[in-house]
ZATIRO-783496 format. One record per residue: x, y, z of N, C-alpha, C in turn. Coordinates in pm, whole numbers, plus 50000, padded with zeros to 5 digits. Layout:
<atoms>
XYZXYZXYZ;...
</atoms>
This chain:
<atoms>
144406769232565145536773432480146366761132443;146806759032327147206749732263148776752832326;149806736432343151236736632340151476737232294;152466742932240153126744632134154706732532163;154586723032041155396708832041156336707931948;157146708831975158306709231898158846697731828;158496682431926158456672231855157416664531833;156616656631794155546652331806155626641731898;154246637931938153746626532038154366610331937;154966599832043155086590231932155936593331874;156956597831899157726593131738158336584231726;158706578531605159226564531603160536566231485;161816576031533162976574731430164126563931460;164146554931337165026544531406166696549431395;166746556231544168366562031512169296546431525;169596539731597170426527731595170156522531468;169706521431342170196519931195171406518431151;171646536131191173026537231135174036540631234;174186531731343174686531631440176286524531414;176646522931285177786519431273178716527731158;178076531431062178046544831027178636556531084;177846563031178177886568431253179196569231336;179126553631403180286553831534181826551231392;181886545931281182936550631235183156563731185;182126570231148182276589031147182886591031261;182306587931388182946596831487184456595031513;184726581331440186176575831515187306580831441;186866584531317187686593531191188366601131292;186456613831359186896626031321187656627931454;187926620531552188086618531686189726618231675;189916610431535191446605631524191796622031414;191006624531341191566638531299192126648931409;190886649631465190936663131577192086659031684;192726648331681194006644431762195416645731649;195096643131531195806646431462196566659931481;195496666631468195356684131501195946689631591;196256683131716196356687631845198216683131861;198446671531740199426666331754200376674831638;199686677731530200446682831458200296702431453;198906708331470199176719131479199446726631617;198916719031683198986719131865197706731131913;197226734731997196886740132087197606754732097;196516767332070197486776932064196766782032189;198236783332281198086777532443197866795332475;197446797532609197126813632616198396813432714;198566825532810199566831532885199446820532989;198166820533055197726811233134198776798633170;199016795433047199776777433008201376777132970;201176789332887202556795132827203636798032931;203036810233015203656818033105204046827232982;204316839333045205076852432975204196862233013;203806875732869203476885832908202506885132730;200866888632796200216894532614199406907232655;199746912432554198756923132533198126925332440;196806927332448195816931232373195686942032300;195486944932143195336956732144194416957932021;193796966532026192626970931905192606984931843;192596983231729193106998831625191677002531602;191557009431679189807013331628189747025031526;190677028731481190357034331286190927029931205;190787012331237191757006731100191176993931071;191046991230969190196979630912190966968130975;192206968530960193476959830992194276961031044;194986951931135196106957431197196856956731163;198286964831165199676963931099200646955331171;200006943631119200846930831197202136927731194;202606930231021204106930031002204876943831074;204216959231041205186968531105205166967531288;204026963531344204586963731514205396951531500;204976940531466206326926731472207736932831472;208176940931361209776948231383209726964531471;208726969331490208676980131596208706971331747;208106960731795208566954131918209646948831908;210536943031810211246933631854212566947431862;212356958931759213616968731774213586968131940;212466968832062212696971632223213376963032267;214456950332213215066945232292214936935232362;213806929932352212926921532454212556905832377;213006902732233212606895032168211946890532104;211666881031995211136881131926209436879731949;208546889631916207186884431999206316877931888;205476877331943204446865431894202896873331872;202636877031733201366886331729200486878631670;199496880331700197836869931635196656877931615;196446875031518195026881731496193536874431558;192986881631684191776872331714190656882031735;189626876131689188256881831677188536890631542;188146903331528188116913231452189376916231344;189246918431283190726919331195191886929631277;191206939331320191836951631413192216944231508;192246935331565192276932231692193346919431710;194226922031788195556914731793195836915231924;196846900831950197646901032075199056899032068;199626902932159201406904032112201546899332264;202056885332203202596873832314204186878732328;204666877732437206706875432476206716869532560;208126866932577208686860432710208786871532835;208566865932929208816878333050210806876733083;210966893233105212636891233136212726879933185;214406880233246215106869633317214986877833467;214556869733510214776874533681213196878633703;212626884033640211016885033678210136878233725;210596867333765209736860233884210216864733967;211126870233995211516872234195211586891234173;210896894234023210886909734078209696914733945;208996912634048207576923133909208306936433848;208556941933929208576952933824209396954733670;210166946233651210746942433519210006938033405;208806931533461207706927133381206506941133386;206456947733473205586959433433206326968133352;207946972233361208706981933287208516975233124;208626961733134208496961433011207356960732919;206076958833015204916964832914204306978032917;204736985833036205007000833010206057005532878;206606999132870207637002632726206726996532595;206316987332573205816984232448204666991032452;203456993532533202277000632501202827015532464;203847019032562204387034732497204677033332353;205757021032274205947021732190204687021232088;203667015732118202637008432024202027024031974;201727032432085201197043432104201387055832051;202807055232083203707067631973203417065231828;203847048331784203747046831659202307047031544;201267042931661199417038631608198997047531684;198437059031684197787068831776195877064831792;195697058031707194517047231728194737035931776;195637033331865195797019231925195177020132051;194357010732073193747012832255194536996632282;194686999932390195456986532492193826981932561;193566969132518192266959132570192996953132723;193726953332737194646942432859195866936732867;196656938132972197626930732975197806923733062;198076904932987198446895933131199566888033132;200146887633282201546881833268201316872033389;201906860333323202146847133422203236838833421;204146835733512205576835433498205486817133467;206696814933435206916797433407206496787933414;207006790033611206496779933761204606783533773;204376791533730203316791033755202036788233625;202606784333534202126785533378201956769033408;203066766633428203516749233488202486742733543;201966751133632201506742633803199786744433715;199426756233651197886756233590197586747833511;198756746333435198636730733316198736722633408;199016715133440199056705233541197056703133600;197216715633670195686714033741194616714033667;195086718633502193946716533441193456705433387;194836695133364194936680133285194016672933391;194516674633521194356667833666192496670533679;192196687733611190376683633686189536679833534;190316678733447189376670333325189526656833358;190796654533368190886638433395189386630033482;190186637533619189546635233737187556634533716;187326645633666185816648433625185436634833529;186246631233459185506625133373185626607433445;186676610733479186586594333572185786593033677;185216604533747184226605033867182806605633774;182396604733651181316608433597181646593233572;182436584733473182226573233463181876564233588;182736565433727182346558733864180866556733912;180566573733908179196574833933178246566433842;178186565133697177326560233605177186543533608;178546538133679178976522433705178286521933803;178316528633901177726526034053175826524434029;175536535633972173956535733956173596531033875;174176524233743173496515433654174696501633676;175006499433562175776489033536177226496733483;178206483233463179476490733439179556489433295;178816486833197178836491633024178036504833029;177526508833093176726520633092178106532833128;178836525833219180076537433260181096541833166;181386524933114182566525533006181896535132874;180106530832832179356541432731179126559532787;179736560332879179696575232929180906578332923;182046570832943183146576032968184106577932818;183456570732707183586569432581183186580432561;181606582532568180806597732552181886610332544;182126611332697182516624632726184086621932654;184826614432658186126618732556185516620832394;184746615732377184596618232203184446634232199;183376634632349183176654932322184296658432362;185236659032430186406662632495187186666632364;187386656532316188306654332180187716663232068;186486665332031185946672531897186386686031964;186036685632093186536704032143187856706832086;188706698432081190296703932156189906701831956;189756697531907190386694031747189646708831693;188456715531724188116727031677189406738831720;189936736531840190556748031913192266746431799;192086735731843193686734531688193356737431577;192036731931509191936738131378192026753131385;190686763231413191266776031411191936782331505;192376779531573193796785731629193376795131714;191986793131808191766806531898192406799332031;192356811032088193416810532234192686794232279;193626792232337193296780732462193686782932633;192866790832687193306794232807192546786932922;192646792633073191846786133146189976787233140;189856798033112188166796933020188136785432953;188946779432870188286772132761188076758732859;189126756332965189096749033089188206745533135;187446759433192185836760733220184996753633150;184986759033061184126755632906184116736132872;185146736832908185006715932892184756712333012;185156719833108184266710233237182666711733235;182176722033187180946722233207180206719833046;181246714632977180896705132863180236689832884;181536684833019181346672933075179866672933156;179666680633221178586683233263177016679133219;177376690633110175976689333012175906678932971;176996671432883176446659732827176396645532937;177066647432988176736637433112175076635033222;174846652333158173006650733251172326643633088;172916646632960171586642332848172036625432847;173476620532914173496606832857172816601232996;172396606833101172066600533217170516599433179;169796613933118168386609133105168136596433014;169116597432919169316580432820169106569132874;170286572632966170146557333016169446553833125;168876565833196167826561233299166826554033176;165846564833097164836551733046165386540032969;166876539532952166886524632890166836516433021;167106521533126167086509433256165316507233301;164826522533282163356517833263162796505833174;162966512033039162426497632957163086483832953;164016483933021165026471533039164286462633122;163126471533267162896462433355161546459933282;161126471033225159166466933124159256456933027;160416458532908160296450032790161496442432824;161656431132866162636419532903163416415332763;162396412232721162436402232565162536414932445;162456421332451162706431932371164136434232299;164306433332179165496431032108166406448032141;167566442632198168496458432295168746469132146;168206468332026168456480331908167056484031919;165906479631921164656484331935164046491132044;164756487632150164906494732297165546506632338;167026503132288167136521632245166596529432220;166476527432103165426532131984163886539632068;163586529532123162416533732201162476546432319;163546541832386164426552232462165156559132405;165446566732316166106573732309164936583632218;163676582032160162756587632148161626595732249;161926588832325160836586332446161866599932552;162986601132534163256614832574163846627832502;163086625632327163886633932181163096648732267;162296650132311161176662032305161946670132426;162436660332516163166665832616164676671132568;165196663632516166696665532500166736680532382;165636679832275165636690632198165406699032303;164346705532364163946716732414165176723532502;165696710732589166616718732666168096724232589;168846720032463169746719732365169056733632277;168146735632252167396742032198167436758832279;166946761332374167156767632540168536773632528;169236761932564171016769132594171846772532455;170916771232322172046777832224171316791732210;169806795232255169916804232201170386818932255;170236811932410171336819632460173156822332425;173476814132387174466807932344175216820732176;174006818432088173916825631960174226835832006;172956842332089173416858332161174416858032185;175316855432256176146856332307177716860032175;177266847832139178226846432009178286856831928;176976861731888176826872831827177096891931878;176746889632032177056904032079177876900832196;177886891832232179346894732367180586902132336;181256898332446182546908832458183466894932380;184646899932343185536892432266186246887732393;185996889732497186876876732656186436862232636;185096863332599184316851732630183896846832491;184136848132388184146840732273184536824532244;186186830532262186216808632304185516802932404;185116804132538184246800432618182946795632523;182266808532507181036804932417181226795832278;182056798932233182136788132109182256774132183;183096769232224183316757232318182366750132345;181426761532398179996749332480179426751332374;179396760732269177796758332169178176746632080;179726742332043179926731432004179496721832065;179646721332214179836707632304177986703932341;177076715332278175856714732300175756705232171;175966704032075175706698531926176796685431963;177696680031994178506670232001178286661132147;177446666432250176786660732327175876661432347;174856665032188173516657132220174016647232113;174296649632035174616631731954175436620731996;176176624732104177186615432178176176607332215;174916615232333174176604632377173656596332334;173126595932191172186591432096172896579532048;174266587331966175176575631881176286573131918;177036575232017178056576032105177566560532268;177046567132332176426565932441175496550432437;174986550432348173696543532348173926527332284;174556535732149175406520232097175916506932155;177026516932198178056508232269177386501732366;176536495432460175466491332498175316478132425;174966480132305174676469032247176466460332201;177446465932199178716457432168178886449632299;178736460332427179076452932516178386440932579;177156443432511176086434432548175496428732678;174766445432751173856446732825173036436432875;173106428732977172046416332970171436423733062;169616424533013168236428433040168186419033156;168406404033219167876401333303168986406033431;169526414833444170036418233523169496430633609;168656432833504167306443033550166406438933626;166066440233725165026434333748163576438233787;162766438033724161576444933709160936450633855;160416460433861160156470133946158266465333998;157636464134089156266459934129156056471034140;154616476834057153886487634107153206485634246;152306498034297151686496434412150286488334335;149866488134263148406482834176149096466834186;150146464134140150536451334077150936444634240;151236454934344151316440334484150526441734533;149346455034544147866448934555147436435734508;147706435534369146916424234311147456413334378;148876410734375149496398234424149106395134557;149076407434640148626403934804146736395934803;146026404034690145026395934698145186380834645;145906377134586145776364834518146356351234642;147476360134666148196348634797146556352034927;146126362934964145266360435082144176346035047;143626347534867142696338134816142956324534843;
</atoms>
């Protein structure tokens, strides 16, 4: 039975060409998507915020009546709230502040979303309540905090690790890597404006992840051909390596979107930003490795004899016979 090959045997695409190209595309869009984050910001979930949202979905209405609940909640007294349309057109969340004093007494924060779902209810008799979550200030505080603290942290223990087992341009080209994906994430999440909660948290750590195993298979065979082809010009060596694992890096990128699609396509609307997140960070860290990753290598200028070539068991056979002669 024949394999079925997705890339062919041999291939020879010279990606380092346009390896400058390229790394000024990425530096644009790197400085856009910060743009984004700076000027439209991060539309932060309860998680980060602190307060109180509820979910709600009109299941006999094309649309939700975004302007009439906006002045039907705010008539309860409670302030001005904050409604968004996410996923489905029907489907909205109505962000507030939690009372005063509701950290040192829940039930003020349950009375008051017992009062707005009553209100929502009386007024939309097709309104179903999807969820309600409330997270107070001090504690909105302390999750932002831990979330800055395990991206940071992750990505500086992924650069350590990559210094320690190769060289330290290989660390600084990983640690470049994973912010370029870091950064295209957060600039999608500002452009359209879906929640940013602790999922999406998830979702970039195990962003860092993924692309950190495709820039490691990279640069393992560039340390391979580093110790085989000495004299080998470091753009043709890439090149060589970074072919020499295309069949691999497709299949497995290939694998996790199409799970990924499913998902996108029939999951539950919890896990949408999650899934969007990584199916981006699947497409922005396989090219990180390629044109991100691989480049920079050659600015910093990798010296090959620092490699030092590896003796097969055939090749100190031979040598042991030659010294016995």
């Amino acid at each position: 039975m024949k394999l079925l090959k997705l890339v062919p045997d041999n291939t020879n695409i010279h990606f380092l060409k346009w390896r400058v190209p390229f790394y000024l595309g990425s530096l644009l869009l790197m400085a856009a998507s910060l743009g984004l984050v700076f000027t439209k910001g991060l539309n932060l979930g309860v998680d980060f915020v602190g307060g109180q949202m509820i979910r709600v979905t009109f299941e006999r209405s094309a649309e939700a009546p975004v302007a009439d609940l906006r002045s039907e909640v705010a008539k309860l007294g409670y302030g001005e709230p904050i409604i968004q349309r996410y996923g489905k057109p029907n489907e909205i969340s109505i962000r507030m502040k939690l009372p005063e004093g509701s950290e040192h007494d829940a039930a003020q924060s349950d009375k008051m979303a017992r009062t707005i779902t009553a209100d929502i209810k009386s007024h939309h008799a097709d309104a179903r309540i999807d969820g309600i979550d409330s997270v107070s200030g001090k504690v909105s505080g302390e999750l932002k905090w831990d979330a800055f603290k395990a991206l940071g942290l992750a990505a500086l223990a992924v650069a350590a690790y990559i210094w320690i087992r190769f060289e330290w341009q290989f660390g600084v080209g990983a640690l470049f890597s994973l912010v370029h994906d870091v950064t295209l994430t957060l600039g999608m999440f500002a452009l359209t404006q879906m929640e940013f909660d602790l999922n999406i948290v998830a979702a970039l750590l195990t962003l860092i992840g993924y692309s950190l195993n495709d820039t490691i298979v990279v640069y393992d065979r560039v340390r391979e051909n580093l110790k085989k082809y000495r004299k080998m010009p470091l753009p043709e060596l890439l090149d060589l390596s970074v072919n020499e694992t295309l069949a691999r890096t497709i299949v497995t990128s290939l694998s996790m979107l199409i799970t990924l699609v499913a998902l996108l396509a029939f999951g539950p609307e919890v896990i949408f930003g999650f899934t969007a997140a990584i199916t981006l960070g699947i497409f922005v860290g396989t090219y990180s490795s390629i044109y991100m990753a691989a480049p920079i290598l050659i600015w910093l200028k990798v010296n090959p004899k620092s490699f030092v070539p590896t003796e097969t068991a055939l090749e100190k056979q031979e040598r042991l016979a030659r010294e016995g002669a």
